[in-house]
N, C-alpha and C positions, 0 to 999 in steps of 0.2 A: 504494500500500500504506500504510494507517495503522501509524503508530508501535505499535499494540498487535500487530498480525500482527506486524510488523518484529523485536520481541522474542521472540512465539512462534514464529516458524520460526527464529532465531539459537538460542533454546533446545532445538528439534528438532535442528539441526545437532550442537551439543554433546552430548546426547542420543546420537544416533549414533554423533559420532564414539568418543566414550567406549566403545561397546558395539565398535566395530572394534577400537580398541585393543587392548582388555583379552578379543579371542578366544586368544591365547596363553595368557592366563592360563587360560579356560577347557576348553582342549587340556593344559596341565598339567595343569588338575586330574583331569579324564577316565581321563589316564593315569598318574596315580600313585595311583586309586581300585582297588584290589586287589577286583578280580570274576573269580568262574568262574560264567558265569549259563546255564544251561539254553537249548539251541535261540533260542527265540524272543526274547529280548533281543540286541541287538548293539551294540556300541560306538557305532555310529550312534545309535541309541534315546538312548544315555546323552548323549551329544555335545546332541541336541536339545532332552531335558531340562535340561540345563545351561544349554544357550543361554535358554531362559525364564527361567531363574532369574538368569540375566545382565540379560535386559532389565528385569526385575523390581531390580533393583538400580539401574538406571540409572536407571529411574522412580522411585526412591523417595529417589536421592541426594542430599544437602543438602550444598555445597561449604560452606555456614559454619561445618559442626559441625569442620571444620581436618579431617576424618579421610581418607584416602588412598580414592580408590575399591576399591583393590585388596582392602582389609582389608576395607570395607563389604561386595564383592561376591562375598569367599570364603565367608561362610557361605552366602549365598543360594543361589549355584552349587549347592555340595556337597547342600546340603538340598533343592534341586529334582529332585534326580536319586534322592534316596534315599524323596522321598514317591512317586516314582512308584513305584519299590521295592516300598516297603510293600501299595501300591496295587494291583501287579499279584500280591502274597504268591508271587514263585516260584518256591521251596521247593516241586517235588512231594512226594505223599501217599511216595514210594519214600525219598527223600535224607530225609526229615523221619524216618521209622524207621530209617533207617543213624545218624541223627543221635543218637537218644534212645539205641538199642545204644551209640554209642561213649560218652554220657556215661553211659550204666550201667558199663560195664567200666573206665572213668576208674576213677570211685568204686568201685567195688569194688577194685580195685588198690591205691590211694590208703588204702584202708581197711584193708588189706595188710600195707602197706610203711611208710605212714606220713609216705609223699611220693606224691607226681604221676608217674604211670610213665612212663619215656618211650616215646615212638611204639612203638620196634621191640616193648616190652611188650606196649602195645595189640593192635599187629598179631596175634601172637603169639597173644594169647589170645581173638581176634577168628575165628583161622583163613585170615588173608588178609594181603595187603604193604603194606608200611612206604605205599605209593604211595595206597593204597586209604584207609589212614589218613589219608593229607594233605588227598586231596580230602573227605574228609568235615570235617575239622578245616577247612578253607578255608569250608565249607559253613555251619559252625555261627558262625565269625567272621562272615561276613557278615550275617549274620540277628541277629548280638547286636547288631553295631553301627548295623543300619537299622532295630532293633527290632520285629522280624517277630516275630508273637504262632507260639506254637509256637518259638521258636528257643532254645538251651541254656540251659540254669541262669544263674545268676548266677557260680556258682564256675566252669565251663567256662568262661563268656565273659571271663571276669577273666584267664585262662590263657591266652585268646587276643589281650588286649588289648598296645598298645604299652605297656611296662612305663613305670613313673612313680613320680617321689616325691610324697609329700606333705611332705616336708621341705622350708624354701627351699632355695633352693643356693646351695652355700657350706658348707653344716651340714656336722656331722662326718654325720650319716644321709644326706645327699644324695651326699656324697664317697663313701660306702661302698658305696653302691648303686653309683656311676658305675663302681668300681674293679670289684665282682662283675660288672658288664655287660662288660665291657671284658676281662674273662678269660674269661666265659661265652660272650662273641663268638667270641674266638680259638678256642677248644676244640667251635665246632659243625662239625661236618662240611658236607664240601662238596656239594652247591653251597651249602648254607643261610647258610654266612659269607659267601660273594660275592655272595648277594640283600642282605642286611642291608647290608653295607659299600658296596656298589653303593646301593642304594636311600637310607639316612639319611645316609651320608655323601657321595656324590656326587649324592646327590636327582636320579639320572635315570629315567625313566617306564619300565614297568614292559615295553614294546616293546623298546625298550632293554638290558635288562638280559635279555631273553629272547633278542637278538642275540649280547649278549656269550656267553653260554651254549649258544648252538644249540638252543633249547627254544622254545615258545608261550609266548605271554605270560601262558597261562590256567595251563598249569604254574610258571611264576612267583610268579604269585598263591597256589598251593599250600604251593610250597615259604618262601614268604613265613611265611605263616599256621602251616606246620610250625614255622621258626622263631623264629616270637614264643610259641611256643609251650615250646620248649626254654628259651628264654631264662626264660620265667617259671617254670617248671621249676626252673630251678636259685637261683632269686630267693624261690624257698618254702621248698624246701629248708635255705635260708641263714639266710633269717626266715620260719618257719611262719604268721607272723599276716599278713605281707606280702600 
């Protein structure tokens, strides 16, 4: 064997072994990716998507830029599995009009009141349960944040997003925000506080968290998306321009 093979198969080996490693990483991410996806996608599908986007990491990683593979191969991961997403648009023509109803009834609520109604409102004026609401709210989060064309406004998916400051932290605004989170937490009903507390503060995967509860993990993901949703709810409320 010449000295040049000699280094590119020791380089193949590294290669590899890196993409072995770092399959926990990709099994985190899988399951702390918040999907309710129609029939024909399955967590397997996401699992293999991801895994490309891992190899793709591994091929592209440069050990002298000092950066950690793991930080390198998070977004690749995440972003391999959400082009496929896009890719396969699977939002049917049915969820895609439950979707535009609830963000009509949003805004006209909101248009109302003068705030963001919550759920049991929607439901309510929907003519259907608080439940029925989730999984469409679950629906429209997912499509803002993999940017499926057809997916909610920009003000719905804001309302569906993980709340954030633009302040550093530290500020007296970023303090203020933590402190309304942190009461707006306590005061969601159950199960919505124990997805939240479970999921950001014990960062367990979303299987997980559907064991603690005796639920699927696809209810999870609902009731997830219901509560970032309360949460920013009452984060508008507080600061309307928020």
């Amino acid at each position: 064997m010449s000295e040049a093979e000699f280094v590119t198969g020791a380089a193949d080996l590294d290669r590899d072994q890196l993409i072995l490693d770092h399959i926990p990483l990709l099994q985190h991410i899988v399951g702390r990716m918040s999907f309710d996806i129609p029939g024909r996608v399955q967590r397997d599908d996401l699992f293999g998507w991801g895994m490309r986007g891992l190899i793709e990491a591994a091929d592209s990683f440069d050990p002298g830029r000092n950066l950690a593979f793991s930080t390198h191969a998070f977004p690749r991961v995440r972003g391999a599995i959400l082009d496929e997403l896009r890719r396969l648009d699977f939002l049917p023509r049915g969820r895609r009009e439950r979707l535009k109803e609830l963000e009509r009834v949003v805004a006209e609520l909101e248009q109302e009141q003068g705030a963001p109604p919550a759920p049991e409102e929607i439901a309510a004026r929907l003519g259907t349960t608080v439940e029925e609401v989730d999984e469409v709210m679950h629906s429209a989060r997912v499509a803002s944040w993999a940017s499926l064309e057809g997916g909610p406004s920009e003000e719905l998916g804001a309302l569906l997003s993980d709340p954030r400051s633009e302040d550093p932290v530290g500020s007296a605004e970023w303090t203020e925000m933590k402190d309304l989170l942190v009461r707006s937490i306590a005061s969601l009903p159950e199960p919505e506080k124990t997805v939240i507390t479970l999921y950001y503060g014990e960062e367990l995967l979303l299987k997980e968290i559907g064991t603690v509860l005796g639920v699927t993990e696809s209810r999870v993901s609902q009731v997830h998306s219901a509560a970032l949703y309360r949460l920013n709810r009452e984060l508008r409320k507080a600061h309307p321009l928020v």
